[in-house]
C-alpha positions as a Markdown table, in Angstrom:
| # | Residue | x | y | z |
|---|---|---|---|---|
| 1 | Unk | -15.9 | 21.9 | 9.1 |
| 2 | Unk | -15.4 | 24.7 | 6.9 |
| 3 | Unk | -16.4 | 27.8 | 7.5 |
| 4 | Unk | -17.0 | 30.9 | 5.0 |
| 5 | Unk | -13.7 | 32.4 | 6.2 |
| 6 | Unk | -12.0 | 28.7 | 5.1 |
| 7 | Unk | -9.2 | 29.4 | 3.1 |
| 8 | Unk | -9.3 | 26.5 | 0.2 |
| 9 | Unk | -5.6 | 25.3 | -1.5 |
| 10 | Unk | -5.3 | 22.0 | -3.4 |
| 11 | Unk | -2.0 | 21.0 | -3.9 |
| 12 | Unk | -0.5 | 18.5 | -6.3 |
| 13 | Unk | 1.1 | 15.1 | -4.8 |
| 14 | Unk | 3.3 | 12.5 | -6.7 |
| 15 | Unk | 3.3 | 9.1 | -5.3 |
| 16 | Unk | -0.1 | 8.8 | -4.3 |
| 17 | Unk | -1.7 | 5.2 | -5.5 |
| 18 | Unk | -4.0 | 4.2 | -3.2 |
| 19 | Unk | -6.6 | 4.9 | -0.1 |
| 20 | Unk | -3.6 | 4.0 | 2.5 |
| 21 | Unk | -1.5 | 6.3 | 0.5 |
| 22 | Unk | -4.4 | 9.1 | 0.5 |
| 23 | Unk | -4.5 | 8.0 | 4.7 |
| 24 | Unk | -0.8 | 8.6 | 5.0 |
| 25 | Unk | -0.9 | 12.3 | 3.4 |
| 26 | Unk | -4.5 | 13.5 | 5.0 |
| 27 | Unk | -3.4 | 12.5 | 8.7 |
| 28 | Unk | 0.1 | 14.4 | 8.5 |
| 29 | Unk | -1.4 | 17.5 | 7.1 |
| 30 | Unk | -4.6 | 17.5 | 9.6 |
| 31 | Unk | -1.5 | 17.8 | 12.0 |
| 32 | Unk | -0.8 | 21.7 | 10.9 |
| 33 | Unk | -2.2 | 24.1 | 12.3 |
| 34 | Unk | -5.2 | 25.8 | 11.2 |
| 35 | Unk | -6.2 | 22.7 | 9.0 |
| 36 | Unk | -9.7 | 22.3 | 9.4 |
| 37 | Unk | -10.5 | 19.1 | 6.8 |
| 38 | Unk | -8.1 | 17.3 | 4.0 |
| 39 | Unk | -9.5 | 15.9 | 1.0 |
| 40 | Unk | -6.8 | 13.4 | -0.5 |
| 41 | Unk | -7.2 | 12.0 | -4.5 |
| 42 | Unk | -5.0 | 9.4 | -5.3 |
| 43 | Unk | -6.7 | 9.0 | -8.4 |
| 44 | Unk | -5.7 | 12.8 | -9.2 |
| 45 | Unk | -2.9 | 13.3 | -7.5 |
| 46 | Unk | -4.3 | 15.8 | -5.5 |
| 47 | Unk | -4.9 | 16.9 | -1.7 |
| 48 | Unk | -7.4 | 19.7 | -1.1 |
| 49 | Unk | -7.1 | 21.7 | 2.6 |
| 50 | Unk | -9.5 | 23.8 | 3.8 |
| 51 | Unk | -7.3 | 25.6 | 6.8 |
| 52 | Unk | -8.6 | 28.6 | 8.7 |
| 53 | Unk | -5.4 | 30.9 | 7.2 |
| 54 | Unk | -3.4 | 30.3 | 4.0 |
| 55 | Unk | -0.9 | 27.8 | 4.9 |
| 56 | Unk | 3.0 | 27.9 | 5.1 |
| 57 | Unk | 4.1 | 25.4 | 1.4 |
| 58 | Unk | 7.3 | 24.7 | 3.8 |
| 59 | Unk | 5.1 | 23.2 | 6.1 |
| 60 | Unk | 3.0 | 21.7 | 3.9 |
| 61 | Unk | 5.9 | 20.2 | 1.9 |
| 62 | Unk | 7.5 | 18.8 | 5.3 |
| 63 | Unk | 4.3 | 17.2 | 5.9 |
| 64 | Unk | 3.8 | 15.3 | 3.0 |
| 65 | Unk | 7.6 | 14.6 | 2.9 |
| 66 | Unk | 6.9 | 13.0 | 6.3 |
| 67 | Unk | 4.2 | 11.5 | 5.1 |
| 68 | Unk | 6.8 | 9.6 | 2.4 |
| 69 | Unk | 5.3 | 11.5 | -0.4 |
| 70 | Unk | 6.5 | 14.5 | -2.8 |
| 71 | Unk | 4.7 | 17.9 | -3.0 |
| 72 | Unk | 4.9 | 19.1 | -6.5 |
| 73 | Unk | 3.4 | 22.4 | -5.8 |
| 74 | Unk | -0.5 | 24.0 | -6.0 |
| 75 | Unk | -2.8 | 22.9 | -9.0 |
């Protein structure tokens, strides 16, 4: 759970259309470390992490790549 050291970032995510899709996306980046709870939007086009540090975008990015999705940066 968060905590009131949580560090809050929601990044913007192309390709996202559905709850699998929001699945897909939320387990890769609950991977990193540090994550502490993902929050995925198809609707939006938007994942929110709450991480215990500020994350690494390359990491983030090769996440969501893995995930077979595109990060299009931070909203």
């Amino acid at each position: 759970m968060a905590t009131d050291t949580a560090v809050t970032t929601t990044y913007k995510v192309s390709g996202m259309s559905c709850g699998h899709c929001e699945g897909a996306v939320s387990a890769e980046l609950t991977e990193l470390p540090g994550v502490a709870e993902v929050r995925a939007s198809a609707a939006n086009g938007e994942v929110t992490v709450v991480s215990t540090a500020p994350l690494d975008e390359a990491a983030v990015r090769a996440a969501v790549d893995e995930a077979g999705y595109e990060l299009a940066g931070t909203v």
